[in-house]
Structure formats: C-alpha cells, structure tokens
CHARMM-style PDB file with segment names, atoms N, HN, CA, C and O in Angstrom:
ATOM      1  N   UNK     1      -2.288   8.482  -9.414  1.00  0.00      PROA
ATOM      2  CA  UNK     1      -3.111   7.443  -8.747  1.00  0.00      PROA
ATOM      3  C   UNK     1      -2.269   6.173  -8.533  1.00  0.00      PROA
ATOM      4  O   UNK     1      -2.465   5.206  -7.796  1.00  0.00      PROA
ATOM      5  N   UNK     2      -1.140   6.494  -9.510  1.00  0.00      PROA
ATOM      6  HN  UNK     2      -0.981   7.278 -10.109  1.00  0.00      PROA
ATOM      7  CA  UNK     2      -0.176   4.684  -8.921  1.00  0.00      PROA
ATOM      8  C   UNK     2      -0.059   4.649  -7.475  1.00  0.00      PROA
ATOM      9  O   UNK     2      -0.393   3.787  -6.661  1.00  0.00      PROA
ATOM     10  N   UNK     3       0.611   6.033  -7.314  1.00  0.00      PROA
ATOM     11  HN  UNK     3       0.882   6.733  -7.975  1.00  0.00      PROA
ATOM     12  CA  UNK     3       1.737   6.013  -5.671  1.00  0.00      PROA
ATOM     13  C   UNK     3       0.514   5.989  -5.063  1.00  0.00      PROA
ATOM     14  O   UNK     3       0.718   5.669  -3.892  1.00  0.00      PROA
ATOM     15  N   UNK     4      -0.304   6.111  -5.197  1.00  0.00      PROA
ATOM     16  HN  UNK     4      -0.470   6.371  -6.149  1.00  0.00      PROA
ATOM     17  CA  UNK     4      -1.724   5.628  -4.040  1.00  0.00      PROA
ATOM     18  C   UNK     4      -1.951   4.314  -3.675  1.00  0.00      PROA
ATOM     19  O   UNK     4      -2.018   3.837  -2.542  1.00  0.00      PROA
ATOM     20  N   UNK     5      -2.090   3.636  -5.042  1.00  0.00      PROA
ATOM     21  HN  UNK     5      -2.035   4.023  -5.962  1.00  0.00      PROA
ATOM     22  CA  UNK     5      -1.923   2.138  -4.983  1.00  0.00      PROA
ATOM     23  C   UNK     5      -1.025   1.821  -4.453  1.00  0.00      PROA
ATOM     24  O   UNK     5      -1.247   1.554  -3.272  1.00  0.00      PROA
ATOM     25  N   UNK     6       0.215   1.677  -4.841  1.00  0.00      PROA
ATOM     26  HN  UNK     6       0.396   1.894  -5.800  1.00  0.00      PROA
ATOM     27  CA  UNK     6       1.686   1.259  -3.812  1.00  0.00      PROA
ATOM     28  C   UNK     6       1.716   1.636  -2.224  1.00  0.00      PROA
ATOM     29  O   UNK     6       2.264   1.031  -1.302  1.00  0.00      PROA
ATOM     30  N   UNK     7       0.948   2.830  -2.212  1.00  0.00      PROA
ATOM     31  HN  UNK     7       0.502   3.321  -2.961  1.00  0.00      PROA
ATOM     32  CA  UNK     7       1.308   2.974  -0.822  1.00  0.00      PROA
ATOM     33  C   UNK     7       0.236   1.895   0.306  1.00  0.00      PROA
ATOM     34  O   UNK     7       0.338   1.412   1.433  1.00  0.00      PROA
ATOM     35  N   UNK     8      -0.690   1.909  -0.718  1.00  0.00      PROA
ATOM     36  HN  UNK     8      -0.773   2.301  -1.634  1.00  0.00      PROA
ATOM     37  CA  UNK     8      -1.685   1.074  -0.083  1.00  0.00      PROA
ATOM     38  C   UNK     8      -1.280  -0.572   0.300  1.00  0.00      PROA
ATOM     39  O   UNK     8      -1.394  -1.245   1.325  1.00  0.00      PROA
ATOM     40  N   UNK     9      -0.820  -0.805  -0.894  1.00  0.00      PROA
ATOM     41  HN  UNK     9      -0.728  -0.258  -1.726  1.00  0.00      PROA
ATOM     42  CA  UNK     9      -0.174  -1.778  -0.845  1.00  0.00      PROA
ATOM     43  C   UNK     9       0.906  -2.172   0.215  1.00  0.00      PROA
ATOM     44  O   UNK     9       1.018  -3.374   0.455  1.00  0.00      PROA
ATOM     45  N   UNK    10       1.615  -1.394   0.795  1.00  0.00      PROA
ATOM     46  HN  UNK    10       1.524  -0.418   0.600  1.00  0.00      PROA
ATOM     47  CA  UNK    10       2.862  -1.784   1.764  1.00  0.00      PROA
ATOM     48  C   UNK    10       2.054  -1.757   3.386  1.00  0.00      PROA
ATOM     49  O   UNK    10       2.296  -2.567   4.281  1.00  0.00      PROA
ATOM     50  N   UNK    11       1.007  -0.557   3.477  1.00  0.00      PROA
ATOM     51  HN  UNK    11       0.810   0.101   2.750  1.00  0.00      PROA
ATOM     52  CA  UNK    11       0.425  -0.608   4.761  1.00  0.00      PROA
ATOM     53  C   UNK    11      -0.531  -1.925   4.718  1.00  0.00      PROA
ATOM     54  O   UNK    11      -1.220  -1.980   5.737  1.00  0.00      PROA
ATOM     55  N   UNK    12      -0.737  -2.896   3.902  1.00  0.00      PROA
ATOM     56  HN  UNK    12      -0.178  -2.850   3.074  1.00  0.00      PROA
ATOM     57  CA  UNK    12      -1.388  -3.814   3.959  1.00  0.00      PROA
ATOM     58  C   UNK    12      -0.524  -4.924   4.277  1.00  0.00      PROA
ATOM     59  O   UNK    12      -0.777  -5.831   5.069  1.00  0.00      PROA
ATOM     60  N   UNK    13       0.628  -4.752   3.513  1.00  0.00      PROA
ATOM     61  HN  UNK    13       0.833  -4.015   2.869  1.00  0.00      PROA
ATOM     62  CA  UNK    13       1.807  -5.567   4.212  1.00  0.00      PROA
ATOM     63  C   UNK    13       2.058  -5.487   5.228  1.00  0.00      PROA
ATOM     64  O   UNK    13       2.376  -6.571   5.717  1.00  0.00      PROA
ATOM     65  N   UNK    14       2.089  -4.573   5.961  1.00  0.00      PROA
ATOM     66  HN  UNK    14       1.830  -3.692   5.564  1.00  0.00      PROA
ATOM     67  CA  UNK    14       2.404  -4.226   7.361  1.00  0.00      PROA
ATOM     68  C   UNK    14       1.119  -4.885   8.492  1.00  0.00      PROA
ATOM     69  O   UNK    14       1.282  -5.340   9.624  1.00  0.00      PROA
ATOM     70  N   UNK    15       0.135  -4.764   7.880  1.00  0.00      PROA
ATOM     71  HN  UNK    15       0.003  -4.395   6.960  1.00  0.00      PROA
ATOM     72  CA  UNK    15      -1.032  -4.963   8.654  1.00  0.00      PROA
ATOM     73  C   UNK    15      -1.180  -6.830   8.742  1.00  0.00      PROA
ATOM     74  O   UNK    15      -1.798  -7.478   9.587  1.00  0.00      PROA
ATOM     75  N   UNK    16      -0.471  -7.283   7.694  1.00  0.00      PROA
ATOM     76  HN  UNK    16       0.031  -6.756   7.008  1.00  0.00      PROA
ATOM     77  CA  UNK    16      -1.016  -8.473   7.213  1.00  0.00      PROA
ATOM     78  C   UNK    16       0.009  -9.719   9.021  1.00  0.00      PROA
ATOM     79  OT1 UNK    16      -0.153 -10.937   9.102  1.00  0.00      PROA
TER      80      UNK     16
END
C-alpha cells in the first residue's frame, strides 16, 4: 500500500 501512496503522490505533482 506504500507504492500506492507515492505513486499518488507524484501524479498530484504533476497535476498541481
């Protein structure tokens, strides 16, 4: 469930 979080995390960066 981490690499879920992290990944979530960078496409939000991207979006931001």
């Amino acid at each position: 469930m981490q690499g879920s979080r992290e990944c979530v995390h960078e496409m939000i960066a991207l979006m931001t």
